[in-house]
C-alpha positions, 0 to 999 in steps of 0.5 A: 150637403155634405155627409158628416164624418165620425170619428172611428169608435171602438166596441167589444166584440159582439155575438152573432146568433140569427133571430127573427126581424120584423118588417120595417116602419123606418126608412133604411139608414144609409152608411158610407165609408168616409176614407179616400177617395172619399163617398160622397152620398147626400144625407148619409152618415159618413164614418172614417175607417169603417171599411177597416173597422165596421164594428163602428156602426154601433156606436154611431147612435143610427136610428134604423132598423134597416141599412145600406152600407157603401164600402170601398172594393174589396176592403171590408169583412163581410162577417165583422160587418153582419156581427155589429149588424145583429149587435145593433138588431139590424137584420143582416140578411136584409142589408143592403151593400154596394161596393165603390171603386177604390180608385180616384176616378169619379163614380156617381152612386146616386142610381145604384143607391136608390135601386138599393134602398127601394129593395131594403125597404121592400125586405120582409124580415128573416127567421132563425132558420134562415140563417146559414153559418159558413166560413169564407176563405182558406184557414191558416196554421195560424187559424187553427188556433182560433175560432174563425168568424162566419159569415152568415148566408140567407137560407131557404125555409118551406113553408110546409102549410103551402106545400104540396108534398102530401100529395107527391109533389117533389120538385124540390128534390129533383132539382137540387144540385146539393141534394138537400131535399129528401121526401119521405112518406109525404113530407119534404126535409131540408138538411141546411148543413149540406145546403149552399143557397143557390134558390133552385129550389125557390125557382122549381117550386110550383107552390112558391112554397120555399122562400129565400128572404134575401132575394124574394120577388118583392125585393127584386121588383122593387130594385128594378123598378126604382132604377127604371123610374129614376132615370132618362138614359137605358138602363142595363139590368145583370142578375148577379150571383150574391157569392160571386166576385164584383164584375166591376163596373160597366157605364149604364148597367145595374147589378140586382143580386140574386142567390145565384143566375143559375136561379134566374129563369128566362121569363125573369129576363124577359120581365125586366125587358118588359118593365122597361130595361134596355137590356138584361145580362145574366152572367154564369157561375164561372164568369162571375166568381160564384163557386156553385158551378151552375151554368148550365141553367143560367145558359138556358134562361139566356137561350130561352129569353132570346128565343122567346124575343125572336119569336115576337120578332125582336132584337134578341141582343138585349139579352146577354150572358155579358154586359158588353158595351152601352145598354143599348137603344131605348126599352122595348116596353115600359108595362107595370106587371103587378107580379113579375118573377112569380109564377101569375107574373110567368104567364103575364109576362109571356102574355105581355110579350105576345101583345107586343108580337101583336100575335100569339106566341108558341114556343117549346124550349126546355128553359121554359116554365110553362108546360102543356099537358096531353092524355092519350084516351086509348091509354089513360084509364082515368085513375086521376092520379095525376089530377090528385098529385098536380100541385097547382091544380093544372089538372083536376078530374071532376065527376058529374053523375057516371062521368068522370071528366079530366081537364087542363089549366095550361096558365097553371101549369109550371112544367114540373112533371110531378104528373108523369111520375105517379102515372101508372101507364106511363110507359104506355104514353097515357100522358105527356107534358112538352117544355112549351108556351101558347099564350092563346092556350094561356087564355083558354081556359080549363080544356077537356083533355079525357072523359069516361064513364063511371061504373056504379054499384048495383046495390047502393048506386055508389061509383065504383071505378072509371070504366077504363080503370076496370077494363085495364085491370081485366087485361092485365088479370088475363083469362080465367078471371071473367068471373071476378072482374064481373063481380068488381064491376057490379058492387062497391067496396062497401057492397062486396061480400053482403047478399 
């Protein structure tokens, strides 16, 4: 079947101001370009001239509350595109576009397009807060005159109910190249303004607290694994910044968007390679286009994916920083992750590679998000801060009677070293945290990493302080102070001064 061609239509301009969408019931619609060389794409609606006129799509009488767009290469405008989006209550920051060759030469878009509208069907919705305005290009003399129009970028938003930042987690903070995040008194604040979306942010945060709507990991499995389950031949999957110029296209390689590659960490490449793709590329910023200039990370999730592959003792050319020539021979794995590019789908991951290595893995390398946890007991005093700023609950300090015990989950560590910022004997060592990943220490279990006894007041028989906390504040008191120390020892807060 043929699409059908409309005729161009003429609208008034609309206003685009972000507002909240809700998920979808409907199937998204499917728009194509109409012009030569033409899109050919069965049951979609074919408008002639939308490339040159998208205000269009509002007077084509769509029955969607979502959308993927086909244009021609390089010849649509993003910003006039979103503005007849919002006039018609279709999300932008959730539709979906694919660009086609402008040349004459044949391109089957059939793949691409079912990748596409898994990932717009998979789309939760955005809020206000997650629309960014900025203004793509350089401003003419002429511009000047005018109010140029903007393109609206899918900001991230923090969950603050999930967020750890009462505790003294800032992950957010410390990896921000625009330095966005700023903590005070126990609470994160995002400047949007000063912003570019590049989702480090949503990669660090060990609570999965930061969200970005445009490409969370629902969308991006989706996406995948519709190409995956589409088709015989190898697949080839490249993370692709969202700003960056098209890479053009290259036989057997699909393109899933992300905010930027320096986003993407080594496990999300592995994970693809798990699901059953032939091959990954992660393209940085400079070969890309993208103008976030971030990569150094991308960098760093390629060396860490192939060292991961060579420590199961596979072909570490399915990763790669450019999709050069055919994907490759057919995948190393075809598993079903229930929640790949998350935290639980880091540890399935690394996990699922293991078995293929029929044996355990350990690797340390600063690409990974996984950590191991080590307490020196001649050092640490048992304060438990450590435990009580831990966001995931990787530590945890319990008491049973007069013993304090603190304990170690490395399947919920993320590396994120908000531990060894508030430790107070930091400088001696008391605790360490190695980029490592043990998939047996994965499946441990919580592990005894410290253990003390409690002193309790000899009057009410409440705990005091750990033992090792007492004797740490008699050393550094000094001489002279016996008789304090001996008194603090004895008696609780509530106790002290009553006879």
């Amino acid at each position: 079947m043929k699409p059908t061609v409309m005729e161009p239509a003429v609208m008034e301009p609309a206003v685009m101001e972000p507002a909240a969408m809700e998920p979808a019931a409907m199937e998204p619609a499917v728009v194509v370009c109409a012009d030569e060389p033409r899109i050919d794409v069965e049951g979609a609606v074919a408008v002639k001239g939308l490339c040159d006129s998208p205000e269009q799509l509002a007077h084509e009488g769509i029955e969607a509350d979502r959308m993927v767009l086909l244009f021609h290469e390089k010849r649509y405008d993003l910003a006039a595109v979103q503005k007849s989006l919002r006039s018609m209550g279709i999300d932008p920051l959730g539709t979906q576009i694919l660009e086609v060759p402008s040349s004459s030469d044949p391109y089957d878009a059939s793949l691409p397009l079912v990748g596409l509208l898994a990932r717009a069907s998979a789309y939760a919705g955005s809020e206000p807060e997650h629309a960014k305005p900025a203004v793509r290009g350089e401003v003419t003399r002429r511009g000047l005159f005018r109010l140029p129009q903007p393109v609206y970028l899918s900001a991230p938003m923090i969950d603050h109910d999930v967020c750890a930042a009462a505790d003294g987690c800032r992950a957010c903070v410390d990896v921000c190249p625009q330095e966005a995040y700023r903590w005070h008194q126990g609470r994160v604040h995002f400047n949007k303004d000063i912003c570019e979306p590049c989702g480090r942010c949503v990669a660090a945060c060990p609570t999965e607290a930061i969200t970005n709507p445009a490409a969370t990991p629902r969308m991006l499995k989706a996406q995948i694994e519709a190409l995956l389950g589409r088709t015989d031949n190898p697949v080839g999957v490249r993370f692709v910044c969202s700003r960056a110029d098209r890479l053009g296209q290259d036989a057997g390689w699909h393109d899933v968007e992300v905010t930027c590659s320096g986003m993407v960490p080594g496990t999300w490449l592995v994970s693809a390679l798990l699901m059953g793709a032939a091959a990954v590329a992660l393209p940085g910023c400079s070969t890309s286009g993208c103008p976030l200039a971030l990569d150094i990370h991308s960098t760093t999730a390629v060396d860490f994916a192939r060292s991961a592959l060579e420590a199961a003792g596979l072909d570490t050319d399915r990763v790669r920083t450019q999709p050069l020539g055919d994907p490759g021979p057919a995948p190393i794995a075809q598993l079903h992750l229930d929640a790949p590019f998350t935290r639980a789908g880091d540890v399935a991951t690394m996990l699922g590679l293991s078995e293929l290595a029929e044996g355990t893995l350990e690797l340390t390398h600063e690409g990974t998000s996984h950590g191991l946890v080590a307490i020196n007991p001649e050092t640490c005093t048992l304060c438990a801060k450590c435990a009580q700023t831990c966001p995931t609950g990787a530590i945890e300090a319990g008491y049973d009677g007069a013993t304090i015990t603190l304990s170690f989950a490395a399947a919920a560590c993320t590396n994120c070293n908000q531990c060894t910022i508030v430790c107070p004997e930091i400088l001696r060592g008391a605790i360490t945290v190695s980029s490592t990943v043990d998939t047996a220490l994965l499946t441990s279990g919580r592990l005894t990493v410290n253990q003390g006894t409690v002193l309790v007041c000899e009057s009410c028989g409440k705990p005091i302080a750990p033992s090792s906390m007492m004797n740490r504040i008699g050393e550094l008191l000094g001489d002279g102070f016996d008789d304090t120390m001996s008194y603090l020892t004895r008696r609780c807060l509530d106790c002290r001064g009553l006879t």
